[in-house]
N, C-alpha and C positions, 0 to 999 in steps of 0.2 A: 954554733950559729954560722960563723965565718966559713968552717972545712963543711955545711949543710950548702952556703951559699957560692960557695967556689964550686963542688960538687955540682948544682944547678946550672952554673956558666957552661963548664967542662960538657955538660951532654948538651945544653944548646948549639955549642960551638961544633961537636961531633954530629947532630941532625942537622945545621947547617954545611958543613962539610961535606958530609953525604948527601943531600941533596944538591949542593952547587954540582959536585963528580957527575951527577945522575944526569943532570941537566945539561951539562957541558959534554957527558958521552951521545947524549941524545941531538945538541946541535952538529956534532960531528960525523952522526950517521950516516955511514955508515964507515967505520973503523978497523973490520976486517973483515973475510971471507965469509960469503952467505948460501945458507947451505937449502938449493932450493928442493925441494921433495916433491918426486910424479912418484903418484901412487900405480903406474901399470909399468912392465916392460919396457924396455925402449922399442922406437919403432911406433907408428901410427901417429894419428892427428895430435895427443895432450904431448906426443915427446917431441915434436915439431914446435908448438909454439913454446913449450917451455925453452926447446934451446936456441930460439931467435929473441924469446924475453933475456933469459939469462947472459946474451952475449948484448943484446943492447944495455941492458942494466949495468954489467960490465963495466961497459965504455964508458959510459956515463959518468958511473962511481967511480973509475981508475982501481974498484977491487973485486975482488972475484967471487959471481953469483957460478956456483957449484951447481948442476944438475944433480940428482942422487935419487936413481930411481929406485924404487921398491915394490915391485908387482904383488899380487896374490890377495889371497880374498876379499875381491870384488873391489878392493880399491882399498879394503878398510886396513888392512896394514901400513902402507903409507901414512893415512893419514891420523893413525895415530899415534904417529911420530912427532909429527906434526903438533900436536894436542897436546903431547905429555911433554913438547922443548918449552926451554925459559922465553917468555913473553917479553924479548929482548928485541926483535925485529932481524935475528940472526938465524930462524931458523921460517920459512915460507914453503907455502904449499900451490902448486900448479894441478887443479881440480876442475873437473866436470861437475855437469846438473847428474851424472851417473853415479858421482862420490860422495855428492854433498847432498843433493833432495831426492835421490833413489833411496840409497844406503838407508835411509832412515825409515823408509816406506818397508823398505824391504827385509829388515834385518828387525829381530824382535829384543837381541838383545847388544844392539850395539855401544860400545866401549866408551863412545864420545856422546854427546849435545853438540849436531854442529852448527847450531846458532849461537851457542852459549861458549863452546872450547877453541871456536876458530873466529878471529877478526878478518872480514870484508874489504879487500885493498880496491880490486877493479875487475870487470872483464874482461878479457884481452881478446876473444875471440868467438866465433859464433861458424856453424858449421850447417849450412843449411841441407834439409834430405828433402829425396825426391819421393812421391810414389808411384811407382813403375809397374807394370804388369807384363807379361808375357803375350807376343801378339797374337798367340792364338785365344787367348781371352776375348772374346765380344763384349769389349769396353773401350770407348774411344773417349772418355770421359768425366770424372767422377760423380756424376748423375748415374751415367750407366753401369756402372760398378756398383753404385749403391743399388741400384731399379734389380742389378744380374742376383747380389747378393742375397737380397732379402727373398726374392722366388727360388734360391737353391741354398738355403739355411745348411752351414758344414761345405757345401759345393766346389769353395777357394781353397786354395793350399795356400797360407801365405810364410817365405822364411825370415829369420833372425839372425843376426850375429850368435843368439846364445840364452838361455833365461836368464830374462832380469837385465839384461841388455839395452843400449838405446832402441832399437830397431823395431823389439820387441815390446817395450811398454807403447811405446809410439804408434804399432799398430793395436794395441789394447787397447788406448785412449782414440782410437779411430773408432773402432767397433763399439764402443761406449756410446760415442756422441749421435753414431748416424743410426746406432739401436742393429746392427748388421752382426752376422757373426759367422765366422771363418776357423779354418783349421792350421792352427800353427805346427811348423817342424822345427825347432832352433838345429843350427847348426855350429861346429867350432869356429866362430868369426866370422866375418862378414867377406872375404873373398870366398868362402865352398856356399855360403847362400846364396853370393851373387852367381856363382858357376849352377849352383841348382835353378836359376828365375833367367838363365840363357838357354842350360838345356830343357826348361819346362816341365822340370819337377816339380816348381811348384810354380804358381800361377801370377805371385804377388811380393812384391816387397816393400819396404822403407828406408833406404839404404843413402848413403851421402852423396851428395853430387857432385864430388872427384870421380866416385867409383863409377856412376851410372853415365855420366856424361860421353866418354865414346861409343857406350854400344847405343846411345840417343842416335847417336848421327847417324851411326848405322844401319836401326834401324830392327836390330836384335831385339830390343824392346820397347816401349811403348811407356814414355812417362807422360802419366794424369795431370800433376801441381806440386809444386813444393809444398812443405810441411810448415813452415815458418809463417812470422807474422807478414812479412814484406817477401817480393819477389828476390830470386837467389840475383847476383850481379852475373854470375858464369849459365843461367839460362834464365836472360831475364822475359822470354817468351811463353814460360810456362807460368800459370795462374796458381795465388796460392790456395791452400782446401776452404780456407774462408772463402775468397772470392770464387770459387767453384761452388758454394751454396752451404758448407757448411761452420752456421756462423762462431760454435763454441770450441772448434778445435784449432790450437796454434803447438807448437812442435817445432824446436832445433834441439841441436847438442849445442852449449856454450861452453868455454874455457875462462875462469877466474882467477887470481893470487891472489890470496888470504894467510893471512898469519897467524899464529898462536894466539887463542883466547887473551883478551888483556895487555895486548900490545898497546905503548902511548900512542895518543893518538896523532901527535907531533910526528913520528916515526911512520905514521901509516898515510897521512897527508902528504910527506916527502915521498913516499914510494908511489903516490899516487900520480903525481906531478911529475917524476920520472919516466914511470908509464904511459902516460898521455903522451908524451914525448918521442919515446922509443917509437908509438904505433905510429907516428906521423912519419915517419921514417921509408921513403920509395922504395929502399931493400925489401924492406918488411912487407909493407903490402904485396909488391911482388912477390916474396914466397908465399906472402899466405895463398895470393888467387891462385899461383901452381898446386899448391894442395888443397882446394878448394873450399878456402877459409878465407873469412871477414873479420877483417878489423871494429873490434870496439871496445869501447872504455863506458864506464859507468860514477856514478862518486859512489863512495864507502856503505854509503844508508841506503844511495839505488839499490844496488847490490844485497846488502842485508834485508832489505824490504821485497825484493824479488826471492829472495831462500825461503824467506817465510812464509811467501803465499805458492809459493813452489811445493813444499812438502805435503800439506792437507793436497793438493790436487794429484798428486804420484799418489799418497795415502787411498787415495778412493779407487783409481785404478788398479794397485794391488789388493785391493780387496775386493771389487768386482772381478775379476781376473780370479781371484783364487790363488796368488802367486805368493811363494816362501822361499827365502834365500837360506833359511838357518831354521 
C-alpha cells in the first residue's frame, strides 16, 4: 500500500515537473535559433519580407530567426517541412495565398491539411496587382475591356507568370466574374510575361505593381484598376475592379507566418505581438513600398478565418478553369 502510494507521489511529482519545464520554456520563448522556412527560391517578393521579418524578429528576440529556403513543387516542399517539425514554435513558415489556399485547390493529392497542420501567426504583407493592357488594345477602361471581350470571345491574349500561378488564377477569377473569356500563354515568370504585354505578344495582364509601375509612367502600357480590395498606396489614382463596376471580384497576393499545426498558443500570441511591432518599424515600410509591398497584420483567427473562406473560392476557379497541378 505504502510503495502503491509513494509510486502515485513519484508520477505526480514527475507530471508536475514536466509541465512546470513546459511552461517555463514556453515563458522564455524564445530560447534559441528559429528556423524560418520560404517555400520558393530566394529572390522575389516572399524572400523580401521573410528576410525583413526574420532580421526584425531578430532584434527583437536577441536570437537568431534563420531564413531557410526551399523551392520546388509549387511551394509544397517547404511547407512540408514546415508541417512534419515539432510544434515547438522553433520551426515557422513565411507563405503565400499561392502555398496555402492554391496548393489545396490545385493539388489532388497534397501531403498536408493546411488549416489543420499549420497554426496562423499574422499577415505581414499584401502585394497589390495591377490590370494592364497593351496600348494598342481599344480599352481605356474595364467597362471597355469587358464590352471588347465579350464581341471577340478568344480575341485577348492575356500572360501569366506560369500555371497555377498568382497572375494566372487571378485572371481566371476575372473571367469567371464578368462571364468574359480570353486566351492564356503562361510563361517562365512574371519578367518574360511582362516583356511579352510590352512587346505586344499578348494583349493583357495581371502582374504586381512594382513590376508595372514604370512602364505606367511611360506610357508602354495602359493600366485599367488594381486587383485588390482598397486602392494600391504606390498608384493611388487607379480604381479598383470593384469600383470599376465589377462588384464580386477582389485579388492580391498576401504574405503570412504560421507555424507548425498545434503550436501553444502562448507562443503564437508572443510572435504575434512581436510582429505587429517589427511592421511598425520606418525601415520596414520603407522597404516594403521600394518593392511594392504593404504592411499588414492580422490576429491569429483573422488569418485562420480568411484560409478558410480563401480555399472553396480558389476551389471553384480551378475547377471552372479546368486547371491540375498534379
Amino acid at each position: 500500500m505504502i510503495n502503491i502510494f509513494t509510486r502515485s507521489i513519484a508520477i505526480n511529482t514527475a507530471a508536475l515537473m514536466i509541465s512546470s519545464c513546459a511552461l517555463a520554456q514556453s515563458q522564455v520563448y524564445p530560447n534559441k535559433p528559429i528556423r524560418l522556412i520560404v517555400p520558393v527560391a530566394p529572390g522575389g517578393g516572399t524572400d523580401i519580407v521573410a528576410r525583413l521579418v526574420s532580421q526584425g524578429l531578430s532584434e527583437r528576440w536577441g536570437q537568431s530567426v534563420i531564413v531557410d529556403n526551399h523551392g520546388g513543387g509549387g511551394g509544397v516542399i517547404g511547407v512540408s517541412l514546415v508541417t512534419r517539425a515539432p510544434a515547438d514554435g522553433y520551426t515557422m513558415l513565411l507563405g503565400s495565398n499561392g502555398h496555402v489556399t492554391f496548393a489545396p485547390a490545385l493539388y489532388r493529392n497534397l501531403p498536408y491539411d493546411t488549416q489543420k497542420d499549420l497554426t496562423p501567426i499574422s499577415l505581414v504583407a499584401n502585394q497589390p496587382f495591377v490590370l494592364a493592357v497593351h496600348p494598342s488594345l481599344p480599352a481605356r477602361s474595364l467597362k471597355d475591356l469587358i464590352t471588347l471581350a465579350k464581341k471577340t470571345p478568344g480575341g485577348i491574349i492575356y500572360a501569366s507568370g506560369g500555371n497555377g500561378g498568382a497572375s494566372h488564377l487571378g485572371t481566371e477569377l476575372l473571367q469567371i466574374t464578368t462571364g468574359i473569356s480570353m486566351v492564356h500563354v503562361p510563361y517562365k515568370g512574371t519578367g518574360p510575361g511582362m516583356i511579352a504585354l510590352l512587346s505586344g505578344e499578348v494583349q493583357l495582364g495581371i502582374i504586381g505593381v512594382a513590376t508595372v509601375l514604370p512602364h505606367m509612367t511611360t506610357g508602354k502600357i495602359r493600366a485599367l484598376a488594381v486587383t485588390g480590395a482598397k486602392r494600391s498606396q504606390a498608384a493611388p489614382d487607379l480604381p479598383t475592379i470593384r469600383e470599376a463596376g465589377v462588384a464580386d471580384y477582389e485579388f492580391d497576393v498576401w504574405y503570412g507566418l504560421l507555424f507548425t499545426g498545434g503550436t501553444p498558443r502562448d507562443i503564437v500570441a508572443k510572435t504575434h505581438a512581436e510582429i505587429a511591432r517589427v511592421l511598425k518599424s520606418p525601415a520596414v515600410a520603407e522597404r516594403y513600398a521600394s518593392a511594392g509591398l504593404e504592411p499588414v497584420t492580422t490576429t491569429p483567427d483573422e488569418f485562420a478565418t480568411m484560409i478558410k473562406s480563401e480555399i472553396p473560392k480558389w476551389q471553384k476557379v480551378v475547377k471552372a478553369a479546368g486547371l491540375k497541378a498534379d
